[in-house]
N, C-alpha and C positions, 0 to 999 in steps of 0.2 A: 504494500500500500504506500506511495509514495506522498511525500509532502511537497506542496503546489507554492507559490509565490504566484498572487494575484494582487493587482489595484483596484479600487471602489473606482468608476466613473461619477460617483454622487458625491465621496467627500475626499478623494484622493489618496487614501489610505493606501498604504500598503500591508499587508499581513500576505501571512502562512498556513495553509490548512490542509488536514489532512484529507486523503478525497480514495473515498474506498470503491467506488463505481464512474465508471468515465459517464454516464448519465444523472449524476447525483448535482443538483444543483447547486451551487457555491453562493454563499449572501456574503456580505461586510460583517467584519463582529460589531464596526463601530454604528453604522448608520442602518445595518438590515437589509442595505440595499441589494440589489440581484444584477445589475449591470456592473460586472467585475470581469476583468481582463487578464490572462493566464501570463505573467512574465516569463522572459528568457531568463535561464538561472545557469549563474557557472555552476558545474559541481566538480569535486574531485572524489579523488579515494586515497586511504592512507595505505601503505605497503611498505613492508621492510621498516618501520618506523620513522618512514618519509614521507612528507605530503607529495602527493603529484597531480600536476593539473590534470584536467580531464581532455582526451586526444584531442588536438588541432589547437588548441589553445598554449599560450607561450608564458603564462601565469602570470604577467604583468598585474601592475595595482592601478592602473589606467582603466579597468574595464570597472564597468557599473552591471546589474543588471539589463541595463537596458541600450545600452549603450558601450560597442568594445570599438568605437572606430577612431580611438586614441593610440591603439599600437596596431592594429591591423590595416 
């Protein structure tokens, strides 16, 4: 069951939710609201007691969620 990075289009919120059915509808926690947009999220994984970024990605501290076109 993975966890989601979405924004509220009602009050700009960003949060985290878990989301256990791809038809499960997602609201705000803050405002309730239902029009919420699914962000792009770096992930990595740990191994060997190293972080590593996750493939294609050059780990920089330039990228946002939402935005990596600071080193790409």
């Amino acid at each position: 069951m993975p966890i989601y990075e979405y924004t509220c289009a009602n009050c700009n919120k960003d949060f985290e939710t878990l989301v256990f059915r791809s038809d499960e509808e997602v609201s705000c926690p803050r405002c309730k609201g239902t029009d919420v947009h699914r962000l792009m999220s770096a992930c990595g994984f740990k191994s060997s007691g190293s972080f590593t970024p996750a493939s294609g990605s050059s780990g920089c501290s330039g990228c946002s969620s939402t935005n990596c076109s600071s080193c790409h």
